[in-house]
Every structure is written in C-alpha cells, then in structure tokens.
VMD Tcl script that draws the C-alpha trace (Angstrom):
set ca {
  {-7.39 -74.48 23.34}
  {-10.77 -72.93 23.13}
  {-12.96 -73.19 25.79}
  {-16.99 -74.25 25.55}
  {-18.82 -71.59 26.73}
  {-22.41 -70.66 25.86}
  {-21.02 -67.53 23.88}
  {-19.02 -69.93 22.47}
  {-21.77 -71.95 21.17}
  {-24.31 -69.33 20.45}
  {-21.10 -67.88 17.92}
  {-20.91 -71.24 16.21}
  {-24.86 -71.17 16.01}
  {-27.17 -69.77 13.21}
  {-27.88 -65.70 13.02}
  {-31.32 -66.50 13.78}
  {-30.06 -68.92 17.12}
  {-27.56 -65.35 17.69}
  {-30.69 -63.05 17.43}
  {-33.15 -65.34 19.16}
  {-30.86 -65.17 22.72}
  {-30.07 -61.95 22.15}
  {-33.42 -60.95 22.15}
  {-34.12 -63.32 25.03}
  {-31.51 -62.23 27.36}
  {-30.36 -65.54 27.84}
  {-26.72 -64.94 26.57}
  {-24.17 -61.88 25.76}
  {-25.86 -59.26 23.33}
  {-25.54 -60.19 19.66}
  {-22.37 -57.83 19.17}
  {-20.64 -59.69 21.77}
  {-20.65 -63.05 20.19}
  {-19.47 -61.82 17.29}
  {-16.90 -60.24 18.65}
  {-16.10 -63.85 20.82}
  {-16.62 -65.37 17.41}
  {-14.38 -63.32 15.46}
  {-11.54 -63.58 18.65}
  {-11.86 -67.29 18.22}
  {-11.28 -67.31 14.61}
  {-7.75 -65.10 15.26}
  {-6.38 -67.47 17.30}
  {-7.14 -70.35 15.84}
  {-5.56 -68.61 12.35}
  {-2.26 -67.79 14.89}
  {-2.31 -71.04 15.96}
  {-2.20 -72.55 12.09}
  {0.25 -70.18 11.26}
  {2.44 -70.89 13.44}
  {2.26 -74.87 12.95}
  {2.92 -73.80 9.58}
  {6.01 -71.38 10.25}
  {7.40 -74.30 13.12}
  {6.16 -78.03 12.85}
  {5.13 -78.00 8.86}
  {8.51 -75.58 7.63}
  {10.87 -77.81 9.91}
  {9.68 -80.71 8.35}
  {10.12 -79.55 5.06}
  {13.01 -78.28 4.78}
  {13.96 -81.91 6.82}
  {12.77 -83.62 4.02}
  {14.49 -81.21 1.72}
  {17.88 -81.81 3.59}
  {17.10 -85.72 3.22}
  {14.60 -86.97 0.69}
  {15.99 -91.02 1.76}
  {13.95 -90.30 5.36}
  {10.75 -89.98 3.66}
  {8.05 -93.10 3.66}
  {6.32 -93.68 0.98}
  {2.55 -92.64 0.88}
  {1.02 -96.05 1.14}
  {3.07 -96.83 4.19}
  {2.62 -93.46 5.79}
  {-1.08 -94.18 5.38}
  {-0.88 -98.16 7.00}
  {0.40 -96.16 9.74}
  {-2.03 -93.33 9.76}
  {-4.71 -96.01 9.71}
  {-3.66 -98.79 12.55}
  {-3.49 -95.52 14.87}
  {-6.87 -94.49 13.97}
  {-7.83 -98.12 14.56}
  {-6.18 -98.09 17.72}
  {-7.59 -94.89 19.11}
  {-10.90 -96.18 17.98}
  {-10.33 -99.34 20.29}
  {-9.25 -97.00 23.00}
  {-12.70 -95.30 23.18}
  {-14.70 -98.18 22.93}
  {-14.06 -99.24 26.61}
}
mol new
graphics top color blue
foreach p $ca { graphics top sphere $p radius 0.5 }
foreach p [lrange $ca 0 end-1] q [lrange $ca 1 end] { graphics top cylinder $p $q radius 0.2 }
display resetview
C-alpha cells in the first residue's frame, strides 16, 4: 500500500534523523516529511476503518446471525499457528 521512499523513511526516522537531512539537503525539507508522514498515517487510519466498517462488521454480525459457525479459540489458534509455521517454511528456501 505504501510505498518506500526516502521521505518515507526519513518520516518514520527520529526528529533529529528529520532535522539532520533537512539541514543537509539530502531529502525533502523537514515540513515536507511531516506532511508525507502525517498523509501516511490518514490512509492507513482509512484503510483500518474501513476493514472495520466491511471485513470485521460482516463478520460480526455473521457470527451474530449464527453463533454454531464459530470455532472455538484453541482451534482457531492450531490453525493460526500451522499457517504461521507454514509461511515460515515458505521463506526458508
């Protein structure tokens, strides 16, 4: 969703790292990272909210319609944890 720039980092940096290219030239004036910062942090609240308003409230209101469908916790989290493993196997090659 985001992409890495060097604005990008520098935002996700210390004020001191911000300052230091600033003053430097070697990236976008202070003000400008902010403002990339602050853009960043907007959409990635719009993107939460609306997994929250679609994904998370559909399921809900699924489970609300249902209660029978759901799995209980320790199963949910067999699953949750043989896909991690699997993943994990993935990215060892």
């Amino acid at each position: 969703m985001f992409e890495a720039t060097d604005e990008h980092n520098i935002a996700r940096g210390s004020g001191e790292t911000r300052q230091a290219a600033s003053v430097t030239g070697n990236h976008a004036p202070e003000s400008e990272v902010v403002r990339v910062g602050l853009r960043e942090l907007q959409e990635r609240e719009n993107a939460v909210e609306h997994w929250l308003r679609t994904d998370v409230a559909a399921t809900y209101d699924a489970h609300k319609a249902d209660p029978r469908k759901a799995k209980p916790l320790d199963e949910a989290w067999k699953r949750i944890e043989a896909r991690m493993d699997e993943i994990d196997r993935q990215q060892d090659w």
